[in-house]
DOZALUM-583326 format. One record per atom (N, C-alpha, C): x, y, z; atom name; residue in three letters; residue number from 1. Coordinates in steps of 0.001 Angstrom, whole numbers. Example, Ala and Ser with C-alpha at 12.3 -4.5 7.8 and 13.67 -1.06 7.14 Angstrom:
2
> c1 / c2 / c3 / atome / residu / num
> 13190 / -5690 / 7800 / N / ALA / 1;
> 12300 / -4500 / 7800 / CA / ALA / 1;
> 13200 / -3300 / 7800 / C / ALA / 1;
> 12850 / -2250 / 7080 / N / SER / 2;
> 13670 / -1060 / 7140 / CA / SER / 2;
> 12900 / 30 / 7870 / C / SER / 2;
***
This chain:
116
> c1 / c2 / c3 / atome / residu / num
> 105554 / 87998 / 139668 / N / UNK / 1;
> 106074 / 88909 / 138656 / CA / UNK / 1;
> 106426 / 90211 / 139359 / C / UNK / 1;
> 107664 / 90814 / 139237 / N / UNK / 2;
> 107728 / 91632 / 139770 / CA / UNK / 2;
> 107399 / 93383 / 139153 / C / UNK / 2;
> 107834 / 94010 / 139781 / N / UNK / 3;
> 107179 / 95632 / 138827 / CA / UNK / 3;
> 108381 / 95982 / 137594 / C / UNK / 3;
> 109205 / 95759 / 137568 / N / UNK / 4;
> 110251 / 95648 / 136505 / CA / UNK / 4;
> 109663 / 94686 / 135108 / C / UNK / 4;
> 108831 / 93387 / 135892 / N / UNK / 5;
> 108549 / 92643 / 134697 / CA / UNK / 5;
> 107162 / 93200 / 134038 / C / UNK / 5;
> 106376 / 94208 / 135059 / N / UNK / 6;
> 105259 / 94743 / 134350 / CA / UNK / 6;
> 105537 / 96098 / 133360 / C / UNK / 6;
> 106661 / 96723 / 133798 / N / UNK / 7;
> 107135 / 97433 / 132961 / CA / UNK / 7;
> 107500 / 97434 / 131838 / C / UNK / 7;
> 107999 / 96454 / 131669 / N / UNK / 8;
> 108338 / 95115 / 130393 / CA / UNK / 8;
> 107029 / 95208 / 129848 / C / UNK / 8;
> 106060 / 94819 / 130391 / N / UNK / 9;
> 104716 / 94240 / 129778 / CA / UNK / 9;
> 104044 / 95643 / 128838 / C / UNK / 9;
> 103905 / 96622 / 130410 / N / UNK / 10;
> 103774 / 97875 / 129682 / CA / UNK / 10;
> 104174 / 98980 / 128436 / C / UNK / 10;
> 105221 / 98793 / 128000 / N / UNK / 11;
> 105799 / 99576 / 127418 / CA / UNK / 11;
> 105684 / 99549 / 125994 / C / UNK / 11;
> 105413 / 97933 / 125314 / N / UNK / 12;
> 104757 / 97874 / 123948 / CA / UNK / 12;
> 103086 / 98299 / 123930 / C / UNK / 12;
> 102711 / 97927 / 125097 / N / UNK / 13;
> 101315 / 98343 / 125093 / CA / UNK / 13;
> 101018 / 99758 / 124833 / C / UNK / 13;
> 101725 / 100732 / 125395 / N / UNK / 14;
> 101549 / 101789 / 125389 / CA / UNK / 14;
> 102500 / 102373 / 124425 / C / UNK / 14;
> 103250 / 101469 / 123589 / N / UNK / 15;
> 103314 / 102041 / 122259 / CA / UNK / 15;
> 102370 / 101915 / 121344 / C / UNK / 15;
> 101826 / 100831 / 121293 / N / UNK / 16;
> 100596 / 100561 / 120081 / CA / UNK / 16;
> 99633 / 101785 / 120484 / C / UNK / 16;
> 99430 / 101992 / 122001 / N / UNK / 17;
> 98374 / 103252 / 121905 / CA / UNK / 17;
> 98626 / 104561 / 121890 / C / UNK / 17;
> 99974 / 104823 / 121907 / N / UNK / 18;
> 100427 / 105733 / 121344 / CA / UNK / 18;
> 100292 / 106394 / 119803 / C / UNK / 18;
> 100835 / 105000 / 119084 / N / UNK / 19;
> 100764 / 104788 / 117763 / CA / UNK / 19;
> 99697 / 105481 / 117467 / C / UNK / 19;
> 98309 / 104735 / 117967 / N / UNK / 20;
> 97200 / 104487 / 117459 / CA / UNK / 20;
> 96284 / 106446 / 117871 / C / UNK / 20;
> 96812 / 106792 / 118799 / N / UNK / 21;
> 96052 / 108327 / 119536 / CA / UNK / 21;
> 97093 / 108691 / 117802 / C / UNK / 21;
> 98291 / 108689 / 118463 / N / UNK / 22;
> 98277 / 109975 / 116610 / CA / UNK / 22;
> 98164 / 109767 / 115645 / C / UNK / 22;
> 97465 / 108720 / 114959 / N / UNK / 23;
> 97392 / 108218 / 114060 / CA / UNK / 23;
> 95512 / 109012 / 113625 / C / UNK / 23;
> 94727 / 108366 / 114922 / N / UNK / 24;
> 93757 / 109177 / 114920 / CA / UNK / 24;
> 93583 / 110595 / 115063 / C / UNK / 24;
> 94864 / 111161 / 115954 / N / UNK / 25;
> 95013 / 112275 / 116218 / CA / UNK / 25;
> 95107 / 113306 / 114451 / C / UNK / 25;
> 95573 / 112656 / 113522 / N / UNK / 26;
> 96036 / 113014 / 111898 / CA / UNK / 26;
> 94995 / 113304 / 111443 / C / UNK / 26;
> 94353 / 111568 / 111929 / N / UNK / 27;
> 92770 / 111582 / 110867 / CA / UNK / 27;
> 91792 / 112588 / 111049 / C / UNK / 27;
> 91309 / 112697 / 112686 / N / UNK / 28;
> 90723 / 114298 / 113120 / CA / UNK / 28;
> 91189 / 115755 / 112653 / C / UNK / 28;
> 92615 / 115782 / 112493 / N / UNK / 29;
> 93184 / 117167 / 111690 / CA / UNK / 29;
> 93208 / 117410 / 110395 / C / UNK / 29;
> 93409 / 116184 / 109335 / N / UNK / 30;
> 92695 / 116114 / 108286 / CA / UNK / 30;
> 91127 / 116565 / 108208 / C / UNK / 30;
> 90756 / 115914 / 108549 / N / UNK / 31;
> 88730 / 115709 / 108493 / CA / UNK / 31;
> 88709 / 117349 / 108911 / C / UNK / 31;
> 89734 / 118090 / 109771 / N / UNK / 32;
> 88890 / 119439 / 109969 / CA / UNK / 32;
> 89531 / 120076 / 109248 / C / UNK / 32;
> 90384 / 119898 / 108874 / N / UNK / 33;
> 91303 / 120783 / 107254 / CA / UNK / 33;
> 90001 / 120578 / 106093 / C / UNK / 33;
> 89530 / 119353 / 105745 / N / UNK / 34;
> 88838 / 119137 / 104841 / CA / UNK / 34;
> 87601 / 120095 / 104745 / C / UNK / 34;
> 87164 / 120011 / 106328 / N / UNK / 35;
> 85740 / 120730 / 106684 / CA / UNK / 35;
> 86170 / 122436 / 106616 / C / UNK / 35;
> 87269 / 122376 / 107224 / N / UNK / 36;
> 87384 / 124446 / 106309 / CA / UNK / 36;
> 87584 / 124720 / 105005 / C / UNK / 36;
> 88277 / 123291 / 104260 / N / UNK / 37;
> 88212 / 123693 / 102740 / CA / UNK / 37;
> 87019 / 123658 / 102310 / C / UNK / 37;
> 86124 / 123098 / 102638 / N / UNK / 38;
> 84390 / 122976 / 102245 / CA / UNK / 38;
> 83850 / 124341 / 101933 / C / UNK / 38;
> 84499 / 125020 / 102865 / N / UNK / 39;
> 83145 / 126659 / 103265 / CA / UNK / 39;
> 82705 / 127440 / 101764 / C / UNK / 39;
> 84044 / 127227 / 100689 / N / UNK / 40;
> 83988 / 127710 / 99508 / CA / UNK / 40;
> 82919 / 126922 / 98835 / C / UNK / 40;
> 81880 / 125643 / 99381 / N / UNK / 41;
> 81106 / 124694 / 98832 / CA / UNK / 41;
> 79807 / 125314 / 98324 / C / UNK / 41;
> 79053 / 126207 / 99361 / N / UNK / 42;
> 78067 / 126571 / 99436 / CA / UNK / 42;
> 77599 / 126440 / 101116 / C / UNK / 42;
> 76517 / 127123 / 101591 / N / UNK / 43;
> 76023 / 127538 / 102608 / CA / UNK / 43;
> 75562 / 125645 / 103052 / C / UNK / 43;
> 74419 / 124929 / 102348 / N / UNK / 44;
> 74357 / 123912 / 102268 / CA / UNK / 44;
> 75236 / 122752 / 102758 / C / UNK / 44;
> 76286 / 122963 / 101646 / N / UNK / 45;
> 77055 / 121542 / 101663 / CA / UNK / 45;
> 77813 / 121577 / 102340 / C / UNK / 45;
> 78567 / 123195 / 103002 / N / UNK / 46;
> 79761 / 122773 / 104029 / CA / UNK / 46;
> 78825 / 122427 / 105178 / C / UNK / 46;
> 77630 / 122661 / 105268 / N / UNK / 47;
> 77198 / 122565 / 106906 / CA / UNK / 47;
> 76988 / 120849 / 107086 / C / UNK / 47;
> 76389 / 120349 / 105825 / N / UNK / 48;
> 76106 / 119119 / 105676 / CA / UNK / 48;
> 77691 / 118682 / 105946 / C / UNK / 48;
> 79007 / 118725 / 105484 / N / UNK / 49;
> 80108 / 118276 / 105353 / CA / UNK / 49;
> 80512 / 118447 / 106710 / C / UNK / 49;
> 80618 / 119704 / 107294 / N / UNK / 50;
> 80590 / 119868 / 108695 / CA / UNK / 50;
> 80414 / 118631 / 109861 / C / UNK / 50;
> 79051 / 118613 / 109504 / N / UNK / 51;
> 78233 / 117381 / 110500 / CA / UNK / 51;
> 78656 / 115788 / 110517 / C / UNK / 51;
> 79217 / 116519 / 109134 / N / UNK / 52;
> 79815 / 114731 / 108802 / CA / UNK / 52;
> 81367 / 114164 / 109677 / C / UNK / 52;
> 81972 / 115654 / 109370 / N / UNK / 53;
> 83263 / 115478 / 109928 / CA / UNK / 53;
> 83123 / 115889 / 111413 / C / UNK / 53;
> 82298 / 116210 / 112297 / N / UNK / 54;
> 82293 / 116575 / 113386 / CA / UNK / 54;
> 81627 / 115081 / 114076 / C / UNK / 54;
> 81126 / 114382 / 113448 / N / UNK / 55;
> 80365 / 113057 / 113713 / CA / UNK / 55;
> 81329 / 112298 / 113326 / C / UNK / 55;
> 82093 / 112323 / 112411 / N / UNK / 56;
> 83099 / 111394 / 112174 / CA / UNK / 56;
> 84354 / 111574 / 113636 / C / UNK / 56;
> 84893 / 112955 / 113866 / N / UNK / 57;
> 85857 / 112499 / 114874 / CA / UNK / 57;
> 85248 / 112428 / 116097 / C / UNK / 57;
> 83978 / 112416 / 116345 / N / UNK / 58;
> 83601 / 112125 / 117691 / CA / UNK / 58;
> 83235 / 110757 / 117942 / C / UNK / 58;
> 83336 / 109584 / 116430 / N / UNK / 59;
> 83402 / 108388 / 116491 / CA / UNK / 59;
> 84808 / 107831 / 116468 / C / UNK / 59;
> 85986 / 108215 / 115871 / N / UNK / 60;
> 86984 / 108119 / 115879 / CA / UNK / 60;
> 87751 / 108395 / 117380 / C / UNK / 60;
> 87061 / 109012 / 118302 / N / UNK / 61;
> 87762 / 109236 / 119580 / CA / UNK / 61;
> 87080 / 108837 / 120149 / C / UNK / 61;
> 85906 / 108313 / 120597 / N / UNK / 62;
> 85222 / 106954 / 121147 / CA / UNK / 62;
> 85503 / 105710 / 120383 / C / UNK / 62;
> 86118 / 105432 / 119246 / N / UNK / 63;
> 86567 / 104279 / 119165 / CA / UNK / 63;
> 88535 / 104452 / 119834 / C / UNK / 63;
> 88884 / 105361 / 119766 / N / UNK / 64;
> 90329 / 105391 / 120390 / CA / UNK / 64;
> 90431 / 104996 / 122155 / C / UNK / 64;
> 89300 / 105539 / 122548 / N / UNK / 65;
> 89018 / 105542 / 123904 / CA / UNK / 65;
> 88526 / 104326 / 124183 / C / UNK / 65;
> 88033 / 103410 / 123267 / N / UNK / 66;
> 87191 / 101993 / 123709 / CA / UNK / 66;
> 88537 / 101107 / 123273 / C / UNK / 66;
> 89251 / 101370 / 122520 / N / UNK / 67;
> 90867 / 100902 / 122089 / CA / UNK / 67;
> 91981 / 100849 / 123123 / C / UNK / 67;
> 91920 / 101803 / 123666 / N / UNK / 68;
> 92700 / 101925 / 124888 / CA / UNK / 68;
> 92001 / 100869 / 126313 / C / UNK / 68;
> 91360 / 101596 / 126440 / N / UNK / 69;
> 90311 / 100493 / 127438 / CA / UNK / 69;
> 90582 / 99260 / 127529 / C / UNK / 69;
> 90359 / 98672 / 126238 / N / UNK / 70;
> 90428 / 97019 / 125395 / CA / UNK / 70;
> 91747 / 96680 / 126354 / C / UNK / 70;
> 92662 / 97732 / 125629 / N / UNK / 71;
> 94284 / 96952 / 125789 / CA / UNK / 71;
> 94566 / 97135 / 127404 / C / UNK / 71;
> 94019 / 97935 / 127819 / N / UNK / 72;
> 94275 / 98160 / 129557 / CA / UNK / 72;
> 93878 / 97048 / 130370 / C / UNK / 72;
> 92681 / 96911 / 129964 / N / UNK / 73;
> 91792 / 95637 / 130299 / CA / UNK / 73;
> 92852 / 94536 / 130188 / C / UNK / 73;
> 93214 / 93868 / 129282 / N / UNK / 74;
> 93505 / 92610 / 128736 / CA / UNK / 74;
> 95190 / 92646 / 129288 / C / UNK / 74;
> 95876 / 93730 / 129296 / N / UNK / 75;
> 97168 / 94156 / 130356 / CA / UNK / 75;
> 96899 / 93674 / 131417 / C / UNK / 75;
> 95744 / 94261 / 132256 / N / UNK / 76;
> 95543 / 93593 / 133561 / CA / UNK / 76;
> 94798 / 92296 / 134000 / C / UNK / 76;
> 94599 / 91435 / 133188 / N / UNK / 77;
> 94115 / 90483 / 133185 / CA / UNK / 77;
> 94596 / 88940 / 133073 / C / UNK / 77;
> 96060 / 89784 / 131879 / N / UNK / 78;
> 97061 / 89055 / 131707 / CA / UNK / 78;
> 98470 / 89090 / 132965 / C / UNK / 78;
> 98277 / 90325 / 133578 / N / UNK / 79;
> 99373 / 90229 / 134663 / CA / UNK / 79;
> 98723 / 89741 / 135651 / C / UNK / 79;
> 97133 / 89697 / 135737 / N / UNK / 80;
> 96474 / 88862 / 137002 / CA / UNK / 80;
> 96729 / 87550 / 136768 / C / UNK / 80;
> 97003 / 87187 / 135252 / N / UNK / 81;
> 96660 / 85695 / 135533 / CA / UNK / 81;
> 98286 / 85233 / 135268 / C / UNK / 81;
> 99139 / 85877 / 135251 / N / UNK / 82;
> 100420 / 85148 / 135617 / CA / UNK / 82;
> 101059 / 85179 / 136867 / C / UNK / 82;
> 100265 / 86051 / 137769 / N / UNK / 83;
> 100777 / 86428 / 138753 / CA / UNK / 83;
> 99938 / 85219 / 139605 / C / UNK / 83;
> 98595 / 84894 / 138832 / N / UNK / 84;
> 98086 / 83540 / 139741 / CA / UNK / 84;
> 98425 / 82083 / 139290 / C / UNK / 84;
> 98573 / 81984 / 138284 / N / UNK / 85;
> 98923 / 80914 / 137658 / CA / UNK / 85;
> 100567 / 80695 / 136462 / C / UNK / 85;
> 101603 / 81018 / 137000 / N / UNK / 86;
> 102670 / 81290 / 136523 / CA / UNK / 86;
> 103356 / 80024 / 135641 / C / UNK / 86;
> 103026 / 79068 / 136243 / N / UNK / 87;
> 103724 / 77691 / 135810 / CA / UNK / 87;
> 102684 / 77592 / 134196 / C / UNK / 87;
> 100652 / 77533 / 134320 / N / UNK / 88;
> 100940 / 77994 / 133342 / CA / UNK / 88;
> 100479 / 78665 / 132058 / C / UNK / 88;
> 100756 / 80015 / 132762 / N / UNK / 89;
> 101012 / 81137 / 131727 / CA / UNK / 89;
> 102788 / 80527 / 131291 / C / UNK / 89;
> 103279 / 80372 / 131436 / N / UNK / 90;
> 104544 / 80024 / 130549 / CA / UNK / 90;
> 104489 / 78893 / 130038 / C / UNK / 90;
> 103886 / 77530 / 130329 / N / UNK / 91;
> 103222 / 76640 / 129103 / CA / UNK / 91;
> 102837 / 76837 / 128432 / C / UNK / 91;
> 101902 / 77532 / 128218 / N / UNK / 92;
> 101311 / 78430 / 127474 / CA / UNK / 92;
> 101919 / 79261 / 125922 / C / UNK / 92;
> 102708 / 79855 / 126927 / N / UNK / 93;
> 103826 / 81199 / 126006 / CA / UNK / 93;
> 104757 / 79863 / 125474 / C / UNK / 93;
> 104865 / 78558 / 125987 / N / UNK / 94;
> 106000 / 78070 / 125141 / CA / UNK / 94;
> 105156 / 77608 / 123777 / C / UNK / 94;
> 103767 / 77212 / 124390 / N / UNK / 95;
> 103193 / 76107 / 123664 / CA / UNK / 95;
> 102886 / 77460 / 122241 / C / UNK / 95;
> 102446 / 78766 / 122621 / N / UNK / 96;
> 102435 / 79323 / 121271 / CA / UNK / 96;
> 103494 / 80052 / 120845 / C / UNK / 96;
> 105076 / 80001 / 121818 / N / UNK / 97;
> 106288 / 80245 / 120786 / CA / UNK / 97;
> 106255 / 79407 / 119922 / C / UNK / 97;
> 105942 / 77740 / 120411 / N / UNK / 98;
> 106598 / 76399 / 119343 / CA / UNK / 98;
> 105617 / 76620 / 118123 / C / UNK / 98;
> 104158 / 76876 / 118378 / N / UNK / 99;
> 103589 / 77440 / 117500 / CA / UNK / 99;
> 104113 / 78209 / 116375 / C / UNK / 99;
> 104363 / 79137 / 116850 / N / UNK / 100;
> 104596 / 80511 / 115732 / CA / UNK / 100;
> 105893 / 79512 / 115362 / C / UNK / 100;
> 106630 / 78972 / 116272 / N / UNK / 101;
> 107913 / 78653 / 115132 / CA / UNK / 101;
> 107794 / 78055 / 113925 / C / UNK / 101;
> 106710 / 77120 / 114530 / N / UNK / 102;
> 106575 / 75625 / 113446 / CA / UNK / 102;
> 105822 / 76601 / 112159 / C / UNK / 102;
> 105349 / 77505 / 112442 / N / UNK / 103;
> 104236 / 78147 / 111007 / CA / UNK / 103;
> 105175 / 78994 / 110228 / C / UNK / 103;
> 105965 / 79534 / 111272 / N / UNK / 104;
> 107212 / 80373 / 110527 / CA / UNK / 104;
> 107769 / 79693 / 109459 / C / UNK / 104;
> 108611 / 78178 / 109931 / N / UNK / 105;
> 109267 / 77349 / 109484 / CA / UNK / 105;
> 108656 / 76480 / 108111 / C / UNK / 105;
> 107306 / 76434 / 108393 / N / UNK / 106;
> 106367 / 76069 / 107269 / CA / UNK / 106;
> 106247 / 76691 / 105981 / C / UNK / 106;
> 106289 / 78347 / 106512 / N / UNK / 107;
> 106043 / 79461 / 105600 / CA / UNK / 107;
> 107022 / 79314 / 104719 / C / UNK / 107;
> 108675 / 78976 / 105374 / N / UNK / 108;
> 109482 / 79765 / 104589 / CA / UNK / 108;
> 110060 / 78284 / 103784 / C / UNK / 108;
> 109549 / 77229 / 104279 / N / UNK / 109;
> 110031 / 76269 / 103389 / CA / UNK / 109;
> 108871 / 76444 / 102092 / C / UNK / 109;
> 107639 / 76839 / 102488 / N / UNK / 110;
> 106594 / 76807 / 101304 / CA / UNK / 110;
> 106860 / 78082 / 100238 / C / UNK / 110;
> 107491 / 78600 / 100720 / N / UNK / 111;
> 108318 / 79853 / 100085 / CA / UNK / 111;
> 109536 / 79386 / 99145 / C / UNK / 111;
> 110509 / 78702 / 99722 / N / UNK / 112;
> 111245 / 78280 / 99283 / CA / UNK / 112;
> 111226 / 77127 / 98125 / C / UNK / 112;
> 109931 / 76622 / 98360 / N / UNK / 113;
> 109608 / 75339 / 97097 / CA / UNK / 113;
> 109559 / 76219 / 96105 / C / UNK / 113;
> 108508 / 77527 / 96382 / N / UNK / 114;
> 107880 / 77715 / 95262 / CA / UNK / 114;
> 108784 / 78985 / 94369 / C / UNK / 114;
> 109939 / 79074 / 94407 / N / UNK / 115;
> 111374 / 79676 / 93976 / CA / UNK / 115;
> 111867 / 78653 / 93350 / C / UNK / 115;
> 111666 / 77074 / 93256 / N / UNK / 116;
> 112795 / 76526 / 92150 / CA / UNK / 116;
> 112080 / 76306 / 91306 / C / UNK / 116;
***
């Protein structure tokens, strides 16, 4: 495989984690919008609300960070193993294109019955 074809490989990957950082990136700016609208709560409840949302995005960015990881991991694991076994990693990729076709093809005829 050459570096052109990992580039290929790369580039949806690192859209989904793109996706996924600002997506969390929202949820953390929310949660601390929420936690300054609190302060009008009482002395009590914003601190309690506080803790919540300060514990909440410090789980939300250790799960983003164990997300990324995941997909880095499984990127390089998958270009190790076509780069060792090529003939077949593409048996493979045919045997679950024909897959997805045949379920596709299933779907849309079971779709199609259930319209007349």
């Amino acid at each position: 495989m050459s570096d052109a074809d990992s580039g290929n490989i790369e580039e949806p990957v690192d859209s989904v984690t793109g996706m996924f950082s600002r997506r969390t990136d929202e949820a953390v700016n929310n949660a601390i919008a929420a936690e300054e609208a609190g302060t009008d709560l009482g002395d009590e409840t914003s601190s309690r609300l506080g803790g919540f949302v300060r514990d909440g995005v410090k789980r939300v960015r250790a799960a983003r960070e164990q997300f990324k990881n995941q997909i880095t991991q499984a990127r390089e694991c998958t270009t190790a193993y076509v780069r060792e076994e090529p003939v077949k990693a593409l048996l493979i990729a045919a045997a679950a294109g024909a897959l997805l076709a045949g379920t596709i093809t299933l779907l849309g005829r079971s779709r199609a019955s259930h319209r007349l």
